[in-house]
C-alpha positions in Angstrom: 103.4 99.5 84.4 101.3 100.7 81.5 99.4 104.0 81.2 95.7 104.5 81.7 94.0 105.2 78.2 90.4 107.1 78.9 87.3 107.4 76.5 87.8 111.2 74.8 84.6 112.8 76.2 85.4 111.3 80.1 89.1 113.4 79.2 87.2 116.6 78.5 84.6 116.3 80.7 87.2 115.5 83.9 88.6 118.9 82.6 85.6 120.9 83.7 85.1 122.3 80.0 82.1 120.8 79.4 79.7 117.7 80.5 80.4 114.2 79.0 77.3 114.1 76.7 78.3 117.8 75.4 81.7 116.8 75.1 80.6 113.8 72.7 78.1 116.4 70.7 81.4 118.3 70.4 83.2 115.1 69.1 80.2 114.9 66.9 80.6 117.9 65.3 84.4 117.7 64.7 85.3 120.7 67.2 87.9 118.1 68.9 91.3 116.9 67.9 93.7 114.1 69.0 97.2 115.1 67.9 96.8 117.2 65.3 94.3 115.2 64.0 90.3 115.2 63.9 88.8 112.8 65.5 84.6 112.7 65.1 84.3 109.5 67.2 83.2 110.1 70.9 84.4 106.3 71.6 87.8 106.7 70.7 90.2 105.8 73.9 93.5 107.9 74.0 96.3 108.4 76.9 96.1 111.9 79.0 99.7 111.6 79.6 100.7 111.7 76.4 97.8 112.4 73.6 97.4 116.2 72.7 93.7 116.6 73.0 92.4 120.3 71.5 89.2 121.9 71.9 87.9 124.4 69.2 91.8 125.1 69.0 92.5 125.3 72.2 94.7 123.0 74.1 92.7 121.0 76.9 94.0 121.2 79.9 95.7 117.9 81.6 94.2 116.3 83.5 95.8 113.1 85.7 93.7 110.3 85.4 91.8 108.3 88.2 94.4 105.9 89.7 94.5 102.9 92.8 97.8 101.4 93.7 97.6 98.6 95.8 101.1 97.9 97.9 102.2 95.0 99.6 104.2 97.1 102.6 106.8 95.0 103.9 107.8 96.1 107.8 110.4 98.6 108.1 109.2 100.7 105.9 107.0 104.3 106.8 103.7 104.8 105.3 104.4 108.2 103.8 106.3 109.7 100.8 109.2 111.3 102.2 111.0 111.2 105.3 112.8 113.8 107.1 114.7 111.1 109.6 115.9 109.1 106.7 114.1 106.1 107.4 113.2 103.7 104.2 109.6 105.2 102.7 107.5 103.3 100.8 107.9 105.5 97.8 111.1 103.7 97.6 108.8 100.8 96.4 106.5 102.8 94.0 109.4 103.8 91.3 107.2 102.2 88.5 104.0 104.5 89.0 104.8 107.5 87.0 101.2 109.2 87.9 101.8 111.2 91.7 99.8 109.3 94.8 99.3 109.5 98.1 98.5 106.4 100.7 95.0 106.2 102.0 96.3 106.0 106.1 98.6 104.5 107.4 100.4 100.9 108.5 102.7 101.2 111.3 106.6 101.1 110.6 106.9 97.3 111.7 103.5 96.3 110.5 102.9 94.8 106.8 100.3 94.4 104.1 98.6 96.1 101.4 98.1 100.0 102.0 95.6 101.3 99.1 97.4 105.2 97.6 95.6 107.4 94.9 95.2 110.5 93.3 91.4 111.3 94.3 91.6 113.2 97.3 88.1 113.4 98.0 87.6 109.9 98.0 90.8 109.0 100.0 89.6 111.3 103.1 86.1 109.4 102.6 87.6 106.3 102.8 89.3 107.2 106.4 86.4 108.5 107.6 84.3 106.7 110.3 81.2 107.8 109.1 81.4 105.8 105.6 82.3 102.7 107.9 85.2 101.4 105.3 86.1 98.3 106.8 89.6 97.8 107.5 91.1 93.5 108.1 93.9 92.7 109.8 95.2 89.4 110.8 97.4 89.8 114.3 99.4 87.4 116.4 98.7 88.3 120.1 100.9 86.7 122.9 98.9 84.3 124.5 95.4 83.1 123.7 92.7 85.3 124.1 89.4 84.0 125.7 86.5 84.3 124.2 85.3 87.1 127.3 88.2 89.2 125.9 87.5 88.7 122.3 83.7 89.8 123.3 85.2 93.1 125.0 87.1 93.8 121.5 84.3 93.4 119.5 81.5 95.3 121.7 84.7 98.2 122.3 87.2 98.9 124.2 88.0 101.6 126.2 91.4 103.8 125.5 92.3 107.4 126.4 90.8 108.4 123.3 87.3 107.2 123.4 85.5 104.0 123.6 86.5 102.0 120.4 83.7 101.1 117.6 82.1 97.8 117.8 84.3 95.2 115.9 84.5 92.0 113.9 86.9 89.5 115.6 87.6 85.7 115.6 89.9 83.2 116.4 92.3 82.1 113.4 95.5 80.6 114.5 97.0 78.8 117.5 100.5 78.2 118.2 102.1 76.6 121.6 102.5 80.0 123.2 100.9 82.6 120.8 97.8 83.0 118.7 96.3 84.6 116.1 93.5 86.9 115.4 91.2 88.5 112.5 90.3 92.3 113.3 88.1 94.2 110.7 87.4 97.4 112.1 85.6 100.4 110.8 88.3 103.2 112.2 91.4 104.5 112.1 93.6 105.9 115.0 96.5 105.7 115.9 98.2 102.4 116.7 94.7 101.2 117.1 94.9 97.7 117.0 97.4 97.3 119.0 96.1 99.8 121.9 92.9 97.7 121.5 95.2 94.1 122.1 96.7 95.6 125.2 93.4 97.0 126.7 92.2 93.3 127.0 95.7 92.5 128.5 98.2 90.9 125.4 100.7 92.4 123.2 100.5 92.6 119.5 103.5 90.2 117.9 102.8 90.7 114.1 100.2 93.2 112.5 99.3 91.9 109.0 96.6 94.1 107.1 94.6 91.7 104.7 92.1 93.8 103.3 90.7 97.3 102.4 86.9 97.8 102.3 86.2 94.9 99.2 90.1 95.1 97.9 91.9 92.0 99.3 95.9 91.6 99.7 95.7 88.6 97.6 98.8 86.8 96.6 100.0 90.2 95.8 104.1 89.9 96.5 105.9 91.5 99.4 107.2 94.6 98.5 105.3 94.3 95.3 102.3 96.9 93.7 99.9 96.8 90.6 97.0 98.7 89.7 93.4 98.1 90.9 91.4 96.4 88.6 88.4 98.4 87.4 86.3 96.0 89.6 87.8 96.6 92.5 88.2 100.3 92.1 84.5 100.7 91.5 83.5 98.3 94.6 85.6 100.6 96.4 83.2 103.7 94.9 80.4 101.9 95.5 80.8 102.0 99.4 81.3 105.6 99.4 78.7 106.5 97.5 76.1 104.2 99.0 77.1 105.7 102.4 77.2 109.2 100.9 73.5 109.3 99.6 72.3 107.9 103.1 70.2 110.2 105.3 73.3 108.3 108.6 76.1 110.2 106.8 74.6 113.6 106.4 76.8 114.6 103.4 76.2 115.1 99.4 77.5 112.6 96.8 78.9 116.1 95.4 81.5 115.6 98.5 82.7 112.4 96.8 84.6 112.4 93.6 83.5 108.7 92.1 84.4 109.3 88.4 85.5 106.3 87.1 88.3 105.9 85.3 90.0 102.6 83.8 92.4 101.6 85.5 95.0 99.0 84.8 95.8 95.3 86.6 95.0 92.2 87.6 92.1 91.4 90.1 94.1 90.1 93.2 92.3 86.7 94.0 90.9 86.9 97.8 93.2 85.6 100.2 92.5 82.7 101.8 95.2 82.5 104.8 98.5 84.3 105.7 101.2 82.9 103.9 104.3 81.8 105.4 102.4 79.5 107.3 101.5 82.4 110.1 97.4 81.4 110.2 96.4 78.9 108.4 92.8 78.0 107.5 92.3 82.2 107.6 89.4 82.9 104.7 89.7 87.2 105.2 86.6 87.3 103.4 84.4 87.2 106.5 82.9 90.4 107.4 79.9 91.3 109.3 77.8 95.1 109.5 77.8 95.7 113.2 76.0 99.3 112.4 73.5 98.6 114.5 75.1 97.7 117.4 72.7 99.6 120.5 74.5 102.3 122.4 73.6 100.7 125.5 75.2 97.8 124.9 78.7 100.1 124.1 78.2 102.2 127.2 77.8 99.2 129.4 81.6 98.0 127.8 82.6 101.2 128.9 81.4 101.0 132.6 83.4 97.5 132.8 86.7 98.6 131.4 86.6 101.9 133.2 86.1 99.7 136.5 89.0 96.9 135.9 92.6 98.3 136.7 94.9 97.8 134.5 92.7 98.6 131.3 92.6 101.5 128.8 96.6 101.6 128.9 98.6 103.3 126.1 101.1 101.5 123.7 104.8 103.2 124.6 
């Protein structure tokens, strides 16, 4: 993959020396060299990881630049970096990206799709956060066909050991003889969620495909496969944060948020428009719908059903 070139003053300024429009006076005024050599341009684009940038003399210190991986997981593979039991990571699958990441969340070991990993902590713990209301799709073959009472219970929430889930976005996409499929977006993130939520309305989860990531879509990405977010994508992805960061809901200051942006490298990933391999066609994972202001009474009468009916609220083993 290639490397990330940067304007000079976003470099200095992402180093905490100085602010970007001091950093281009600085350019300005010839305190700043690339190299060895002066550079008076505040324009100019170089690459942190391997440009000498100096400052009045002094080396600047390196900083990594801005990244967003997108990775198609395939299953049998763990969503983390290393593994202690030996089991296949999907690091394994990430030997091209020279700049250290870290996956936002997590797919399950026999799950598959596209997990989003960066170097911009702050933002990744946003993303994962119910508050910021990151939607999350999934497309999910379910044993049997689910009615459209149950698909009601999964969007208004279900109720699980851990809480009443959030309200949901769900519809029918697929039909097979004995199976069908489904398209969850949901604005959380627990633990084997979607399939805790499948069995609380009585069906077992087959296949767990995740399609999309807030506004970044899977596309026709490759399994097993990663690129670089395109700089559209990476800044939709911002955008979201930062729009529920500066709301009086979330409570929190955009200074919680790091939303530099930085270029990134990549091809946009077209949006999907079904699962391939034949497993739900006609599927446009483009449908979403803001269920914010979905009335508490409404959830807390969900609650009072599932609690009733035996059988519901059951854990995955």
């Amino acid at each position: 993959m290639k490397h990330t070139v940067v304007r000079l003053q976003k470099v200095i300024a992402a180093s905490g020396l100085a602010s970007r429009r001091a950093a281009e006076t600085m350019i300005q005024e010839g305190k700043v060299t690339v190299n060895g050599e002066v550079v008076r341009t505040p324009g100019r684009c170089i690459d942190p990881s391997t440009d000498h940038v100096k400052v009045n003399g002094r080396h600047l210190k390196p900083t990594e630049p801005e990244v967003f991986v997108l990775l198609h997981k395939p299953p049998g593979y763990v969503t983390t970096m290393h593994d202690p039991l030996g089991r296949s990571t999907i690091a394994e699958l990430l030997e091209k990206v020279k700049v250290r990441v870290f996956p936002v969340g997590r797919l399950d070991y026999d799950a598959e799709g596209l997990i989003l990993l960066t170097n911009n902590g702050n933002l990744a713990q946003a993303c994962l956060h119910p508050r910021y209301h990151v939607p999350k799709t999934y497309l999910v073959k379910v044993s049997g066909v689910c009615t459209d009472e149950e698909i009601r219970n999964l969007e208004e929430g279900v109720a699980l050991e851990d809480g009443v889930t959030a309200p949901a976005v769900v519809r029918k996409s697929g039909k097979a003889k004995s199976n069908s499929w489904l398209e969850l977006t949901i604005y959380e993130g627990r633990k084997h969620q979607i399939k805790r939520m499948i069995e609380a309305v009585g069906h077992r989860v087959m296949r767990i495909k995740r399609t999309r990531f807030g506004p970044i879509a899977l596309g026709d990405l490759p399994v097993g496969a990663c690129r670089f977010a395109a700089d559209v994508e990476a800044n939709a992805l911002r955008a979201i944060v930062q729009q529920k960061a500066t709301s009086g809901r979330v409570g929190a200051s955009p200074s919680t948020v790091s939303l530099r942006s930085r270029k990134t490298s990549g091809n946009t990933g077209r949006p999907t428009q079904g699962w391939k391999a034949g497993l739900a066609p006609g599927t446009d994972t483009g449908t979403q719908r803001d269920l914010r202001g979905s009335s508490h009474a409404r959830r807390s009468k969900r609650v009072g059903k599932a609690r009733s009916r035996p059988g519901k609220g059951r854990s995955l083993r």
